[in-house]
Structures are given as structure tokens and as C-alpha cells.
C-alpha positions, 0 to 999 in steps of 0.5 A: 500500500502507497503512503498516501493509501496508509494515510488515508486508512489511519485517518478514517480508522481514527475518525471512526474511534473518534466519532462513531457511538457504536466504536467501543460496541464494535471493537467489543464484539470482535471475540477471539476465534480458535485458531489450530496450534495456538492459544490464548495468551493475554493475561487475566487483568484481574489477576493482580495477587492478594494485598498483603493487607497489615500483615507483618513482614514474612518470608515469600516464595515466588515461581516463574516458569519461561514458557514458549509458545503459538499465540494469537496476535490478532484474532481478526486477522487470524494471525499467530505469533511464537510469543516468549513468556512468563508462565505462559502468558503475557504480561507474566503473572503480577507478583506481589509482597510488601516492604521488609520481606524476604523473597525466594524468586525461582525461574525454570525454563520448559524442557522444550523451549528454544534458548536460554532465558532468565529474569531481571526484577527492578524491586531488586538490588542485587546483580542484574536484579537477579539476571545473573542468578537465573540464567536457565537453559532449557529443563534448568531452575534456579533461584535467588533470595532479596530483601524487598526495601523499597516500596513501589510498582516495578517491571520484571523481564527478561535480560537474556541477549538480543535482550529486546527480542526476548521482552518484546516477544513477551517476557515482561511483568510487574512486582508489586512492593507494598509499603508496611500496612499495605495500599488502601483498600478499593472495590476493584484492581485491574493490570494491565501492561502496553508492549511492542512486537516487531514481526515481518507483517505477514497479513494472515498466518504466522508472523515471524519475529523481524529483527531489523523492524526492532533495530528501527523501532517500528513496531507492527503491533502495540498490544495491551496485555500480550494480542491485539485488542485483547482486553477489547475483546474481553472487556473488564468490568466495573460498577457504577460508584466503584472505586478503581485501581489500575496497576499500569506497566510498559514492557516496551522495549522501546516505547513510553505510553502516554496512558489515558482513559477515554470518558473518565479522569484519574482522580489519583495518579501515582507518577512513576509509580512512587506510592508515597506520591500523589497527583490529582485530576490527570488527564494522561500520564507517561510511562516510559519503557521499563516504568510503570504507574498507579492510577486510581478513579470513581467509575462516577457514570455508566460508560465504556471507558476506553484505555489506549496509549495517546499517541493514537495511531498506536491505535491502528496497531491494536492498542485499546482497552474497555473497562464497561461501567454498569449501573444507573444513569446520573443525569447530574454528572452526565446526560444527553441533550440540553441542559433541562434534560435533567430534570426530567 
């Protein structure tokens, strides 16, 4: 396609996300289909682990497993991908501890994988956050024990060279360090994390990993939790009043995200993820590769609030998310038509 022709589809594509009531309705009833030899691999936004409440410190054991695996990348296009995991799914499993304990990480890697794996954790001080303690061949485990000091939402992934083939082909995750009684409580916790994957573009099939395209940062696909619309196509789901707090990771490896929600406005952001700092009433925060923020907001009216990076032709290449509020209308916060439309 002429560069003109791409213009033109991104700019129709955009105007339809922009304009179209029925956009987020639309994009939802996109269901994945079954493809032979592959899976599912988005992660579950609901699995964020347990708050570790006002517990004292203890000791906690952590397991990862290097998983490689068929995907579906896109299951519009019906389109494959041989993603490299973290127990089989992408992002990895969100893991979670509090400010005092002492953690023992283990990684294994499959018996049938292809290379060597292992993994670095930004909550750890430590050689290579654990990276030279974990490098496993295929059917090996190892293991390594830190101290949490530091409270805050990290990044985890895997630092085995070509460093960002392995992130970008899904080895990527957050860790949770909760400071000493723990975050306040909310109704509902969601995780999600934003990543790039560099493949030669095929338009069905499989796509093969592409390494020139990641040498030039220009990714193929800019995916929410692992495929294309994949929490689009499984929204999550919220109550009208809820209170709400999204854990929010890129993995990257090269792009920030400018995270923004369509149809709400954070009421708390925690910038970088610094848990003992807050910013109030965000419209978009940044998050840099390898970064990581809190977001926190009152599900205030009934809506499809839309998640997406707002460098908006990210769009094109799969990146949105729907969380779907339901609940009673509220007239006085949001309602069409003119201004005495409310008190009917």
C-alpha cells in the first residue's frame, strides 16, 4: 500500500474511534476465534495477587516458569505469533509482597523451549536484579533470595541477549512492593501492561519475529496485555460508584505510553509509580519503557471507558482497552441533550 493509501486508512480508522457511538460496541464484539496450534495468551487483568493487607513482614516464595509458545496476535486477522513468556502468558503473572520481606524468586525454563532465558526484577538490588542468578537453559531452575526495601510498582523481564527480542516477544511483568500496612483498600484492581512486537507483517498466518523492524523501532503491533485488542475483546468490568485501581506497566522495549482513559479522569495518579506520591485530576500520564504507574478513579457514570496509549495511531496497531461501567444513569454528572434534560 502507497503512503498516501496508509494515510488515508489511519485517518478514517481514527475518525471512526473518534466519532462513531457504536466504536467501543464494535471493537467489543470482535471475540477471539480458535485458531489450530495456538492459544490464548493475554493475561487475566484481574489477576493482580492478594494485598498483603497489615500483615507483618514474612518470608515469600515466588515461581516463574519461561514458557514458549503459538499465540494469537490478532484474532481478526487470524494471525499467530511464537510469543516468549512468563508462565505462559503475557504480561507474566503480577507478583506481589510488601516492604521488609524476604523473597525466594525461582525461574525454570520448559524442557522444550528454544534458548536460554532468565529474569531481571527492578524491586531488586542485587546483580542484574537477579539476571545473573537465573540464567536457565532449557529443563534448568534456579533461584535467588532479596530483601524487598523499597516500596513501589516495578517491571520484571527478561535480560537474556538480543535482550529486546526476548521482552518484546513477551517476557515482561510487574512486582508489586507494598509499603508496611499495605495500599488502601478499593472495590476493584485491574493490570494491565502496553508492549511492542516487531514481526515481518505477514497479513494472515504466522508472523515471524523481524529483527531489523526492532533495530528501527517500528513496531507492527502495540498490544495491551500480550494480542491485539485483547482486553477489547474481553472487556473488564466495573460498577457504577466503584472505586478503581489500575496497576499500569510498559514492557516496551522501546516505547513510553502516554496512558489515558477515554470518558473518565484519574482522580489519583501515582507518577512513576512512587506510592508515597500523589497527583490529582490527570488527564494522561507517561510511562516510559521499563516504568510503570498507579492510577486510581470513581467509575462516577455508566460508560465504556476506553484505555489506549495517546499517541493514537498506536491505535491502528491494536492498542485499546474497555473497562464497561454498569449501573444507573446520573443525569447530574452526565446526560444527553440540553441542559433541562435533567430534570426530567
Amino acid at each position: 500500500m502507497k503512503v498516501k493509501g496508509i494515510i488515508g486508512a489511519l485517518s478514517l480508522g481514527l475518525l471512526t474511534f473518534g466519532s462513531s457511538a457504536s466504536w467501543a460496541a464494535d471493537v467489543a464484539a470482535t471475540a477471539p476465534v480458535a485458531i489450530a496450534g495456538a492459544v490464548d495468551i493475554h493475561q487475566d487483568p484481574t489477576a493482580v495477587g492478594t494485598p498483603v493487607g497489615k500483615r507483618e513482614a514474612t518470608t515469600v516464595k515466588m515461581s516463574l516458569e519461561a514458557v514458549e509458545l503459538e499465540g494469537i496476535l490478532d484474532p481478526a486477522k487470524k494471525t499467530t505469533f511464537t510469543y516468549w513468556t512468563y508462565n505462559g502468558k503475557v504480561p507474566g503473572p503480577m507478583l506481589r509482597a510488601r516492604v521488609g520481606d524476604t523473597v525466594e524468586v525461582t525461574l525454570s525454563n520448559a524442557k522444550n523451549s528454544s534458548v536460554t532465558h532468565n529474569v531481571d526484577l527492578h524491586a531488586v538490588w542485587g546483580q542484574g536484579g537477579g539476571a545473573a542468578a537465573t540464567v536457565v537453559a532449557p529443563g534448568e531452575s534456579k533461584s535467588f533470595v532479596f530483601k524487598a526495601m523499597n516500596p513501589g510498582l516495578y517491571v520484571y523481564h527478561c535480560a537474556t541477549p538480543i535482550i529486546p527480542q526476548h521482552i518484546s516477544s513477551g517476557m515482561y511483568g510487574l512486582i508489586l512492593i507494598e509499603p508496611a500496612g499495605g495500599l488502601p483498600k478499593v472495590d476493584k484492581e485491574f493490570y494491565m501492561m502496553q508492549g511492542e512486537i516487531y514481526t515481518d507483517g505477514a497479513a494472515t498466518g504466522h508472523r515471524a519475529f523481524d529483527v531489523p523492524s526492532l533495530l528501527a523501532e517500528h513496531p507492527t503491533d502495540v498490544v495491551i496485555n500480550g494480542s491485539r485488542m485483547a482486553l477489547a475483546n474481553a472487556p473488564m468490568k466495573v460498577k457504577v460508584g466503584d472505586n478503581v485501581r489500575v496497576f499500569f506497566g510498559v514492557g516496551g522495549p522501546n516505547l513510553t505510553s502516554a496512558f489515558h482513559a477515554i470518558g473518565t479522569i484519574f482522580d489519583k495518579v501515582y507518577p512513576e509509580a512512587a506510592l508515597a506520591d500523589v497527583h490529582h485530576n490527570i488527564q494522561t500520564t507517561v510511562v516510559p519503557p521499563g516504568g510503570a504507574t498507579m492510577v486510581e478513579f470513581n467509575a462516577r457514570v455508566p460508560a465504556k471507558y476506553i484505555f489506549v496509549d495517546h499517541a493514537l495511531s498506536r491505535f491502528a496497531k491494536g492498542n485499546a482497552a474497555i473497562m464497561i461501567a454498569e449501573g444507573d444513569e446520573q443525569p447530574k454528572v452526565f446526560h444527553t441533550g440540553k441542559l433541562d434534560a435533567a430534570k426530567k
